[in-house]
C-alpha positions in Angstrom: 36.3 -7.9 -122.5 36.3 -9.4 -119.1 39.8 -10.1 -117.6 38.9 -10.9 -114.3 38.5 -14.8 -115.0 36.4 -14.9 -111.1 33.8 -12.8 -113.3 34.4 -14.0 -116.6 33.2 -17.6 -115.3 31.1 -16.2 -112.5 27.7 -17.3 -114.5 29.3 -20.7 -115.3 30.6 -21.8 -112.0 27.2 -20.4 -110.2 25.4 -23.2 -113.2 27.8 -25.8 -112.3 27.8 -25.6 -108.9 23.9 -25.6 -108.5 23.0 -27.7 -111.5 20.9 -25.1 -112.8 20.4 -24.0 -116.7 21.1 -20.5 -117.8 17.4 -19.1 -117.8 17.6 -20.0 -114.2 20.8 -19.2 -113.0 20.3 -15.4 -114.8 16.9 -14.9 -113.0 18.3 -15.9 -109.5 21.6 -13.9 -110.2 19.8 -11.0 -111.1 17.1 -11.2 -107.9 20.6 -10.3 -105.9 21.8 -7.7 -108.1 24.4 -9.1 -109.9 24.9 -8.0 -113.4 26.3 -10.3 -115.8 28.1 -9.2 -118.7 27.0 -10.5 -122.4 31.1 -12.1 -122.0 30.0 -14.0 -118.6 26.7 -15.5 -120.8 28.9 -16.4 -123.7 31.6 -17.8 -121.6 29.0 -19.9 -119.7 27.5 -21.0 -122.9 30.5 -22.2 -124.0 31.9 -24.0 -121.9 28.7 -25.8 -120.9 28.8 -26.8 -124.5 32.3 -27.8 -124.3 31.3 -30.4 -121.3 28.2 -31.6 -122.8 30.2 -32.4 -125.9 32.4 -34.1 -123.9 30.2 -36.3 -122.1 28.9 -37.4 -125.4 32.3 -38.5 -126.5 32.5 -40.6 -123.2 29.0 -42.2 -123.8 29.2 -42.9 -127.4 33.0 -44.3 -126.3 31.5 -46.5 -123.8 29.0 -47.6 -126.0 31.1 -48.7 -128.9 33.4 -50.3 -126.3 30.3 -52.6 -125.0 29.5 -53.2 -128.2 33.1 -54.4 -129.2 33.1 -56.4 -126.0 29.6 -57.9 -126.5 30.4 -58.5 -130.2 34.0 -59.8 -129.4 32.3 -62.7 -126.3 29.8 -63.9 -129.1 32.6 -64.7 -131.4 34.6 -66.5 -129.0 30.9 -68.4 -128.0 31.0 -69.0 -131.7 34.5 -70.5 -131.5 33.7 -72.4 -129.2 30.6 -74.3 -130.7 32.9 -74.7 -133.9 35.5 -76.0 -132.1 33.3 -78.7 -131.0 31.2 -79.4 -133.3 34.3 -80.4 -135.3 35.8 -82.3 -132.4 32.3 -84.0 -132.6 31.0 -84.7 -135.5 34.3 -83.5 -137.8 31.8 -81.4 -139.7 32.9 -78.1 -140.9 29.9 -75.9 -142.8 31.5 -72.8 -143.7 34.8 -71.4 -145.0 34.8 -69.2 -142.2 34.5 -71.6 -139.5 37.6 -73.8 -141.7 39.8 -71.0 -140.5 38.3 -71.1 -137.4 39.2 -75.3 -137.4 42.7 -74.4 -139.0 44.0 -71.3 -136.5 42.5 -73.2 -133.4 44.0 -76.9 -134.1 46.5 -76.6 -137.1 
């Protein structure tokens, strides 16, 4: 097992740093006459699996969190035409938007 964690994550760090997939960074690695170790792919490997599950947790976050958001404003739209309406015309349609009527003005 590699120790030395400068060439355990040697493979990584040259993928990171030059945005290049493994295929790639092996080939030009090897051109120089570096060996890689089977520890320095699985190391790679694993961590860039690490980060791309990561950056899936962020985008599926942010997405849910839009959704909320978006979700939450056409409630409050919603409210708001309830609100009216009953100011308006005193009509109330649903039971839903009574406890709209109630929470807002009772």
């Amino acid at each position: 097992m590699c120790r030395d964690t400068t060439k355990e994550d040697l493979l990584f760090r040259f993928m990171k740093t030059y945005s290049v997939k493994e295929a790639m960074a092996l080939k030009t690695l090897n051109e120089y006459h570096i060996k890689i170790t089977r520890q320095q792919i699985d190391f790679a490997r694993n961590r860039m699996k690490e980060i791309r599950a990561n950056n899936k947790r962020k985008r599926v976050h942010r997405k849910e969190r839009k959704q909320r958001l978006l979700e939450e404003k056409e409630y409050q739209a919603y409210k708001e035409d309830v609100c009216l309406r009953f100011m308006e015309t005193g009509q109330v349609y649903t039971l839903e938007e009574y406890a709209i009527i109630k929470e807002e003005f009772f």
